[in-house]
C-alpha positions as CSV (number, residue, x, y, z in Angstrom):
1,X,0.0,0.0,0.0
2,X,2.9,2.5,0.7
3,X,4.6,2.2,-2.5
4,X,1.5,3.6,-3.9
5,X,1.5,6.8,-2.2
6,X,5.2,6.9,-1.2
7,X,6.6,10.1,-3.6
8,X,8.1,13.4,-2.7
9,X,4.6,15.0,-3.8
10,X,2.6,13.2,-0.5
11,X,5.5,13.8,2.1
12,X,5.1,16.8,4.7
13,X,8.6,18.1,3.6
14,X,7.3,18.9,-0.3
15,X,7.4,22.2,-0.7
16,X,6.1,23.9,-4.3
17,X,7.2,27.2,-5.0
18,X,6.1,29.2,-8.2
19,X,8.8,31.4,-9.7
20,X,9.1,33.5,-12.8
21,X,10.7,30.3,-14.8
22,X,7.8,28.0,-13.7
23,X,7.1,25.3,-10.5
24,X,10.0,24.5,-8.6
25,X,10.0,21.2,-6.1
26,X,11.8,20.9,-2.5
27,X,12.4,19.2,-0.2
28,X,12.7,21.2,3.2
29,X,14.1,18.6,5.2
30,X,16.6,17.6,2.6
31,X,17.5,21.3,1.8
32,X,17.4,20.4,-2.6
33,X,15.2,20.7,-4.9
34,X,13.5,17.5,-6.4
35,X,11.0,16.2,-8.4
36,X,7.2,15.3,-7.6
37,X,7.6,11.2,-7.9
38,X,10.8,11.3,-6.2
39,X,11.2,8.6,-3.6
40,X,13.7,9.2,-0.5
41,X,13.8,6.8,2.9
42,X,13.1,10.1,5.0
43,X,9.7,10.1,3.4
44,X,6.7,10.7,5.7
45,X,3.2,11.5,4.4
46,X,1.2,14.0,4.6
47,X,-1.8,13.4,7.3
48,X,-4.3,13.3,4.6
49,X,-2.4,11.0,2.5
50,X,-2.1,8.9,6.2
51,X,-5.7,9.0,6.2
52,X,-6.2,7.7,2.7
53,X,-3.7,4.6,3.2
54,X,-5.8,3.7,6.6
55,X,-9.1,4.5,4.7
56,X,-8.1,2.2,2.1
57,X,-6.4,-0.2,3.5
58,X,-10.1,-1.6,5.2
């Protein structure tokens, strides 16, 4: 079920910041930018996206 939901997009560290050039992607605990379907070991979700993996997972 977690390798479903387990990207850089659903963690509480995702940041999205719009700028002149476009999105930009970060990661504030990791201090870089990344990428939305990036997958790190530090990931922990979002408390909605915790809700959705209890929600579905019966």
């Amino acid at each position: 079920m977690v390798e479903r939901f387990h990207v850089c997009a659903s963690c509480v560290n995702f940041q999205a910041v719009r700028t002149d050039d476009g999105m930009k992607y970060f990661c504030r605990r990791l201090g870089y930018e990344t990428k939305t379907t990036y997958k790190f070991n530090c990931w922990e979700p979002k408390p909605q996206v915790k809700r959705l993996m209890e929600k579905r997972k019966g």
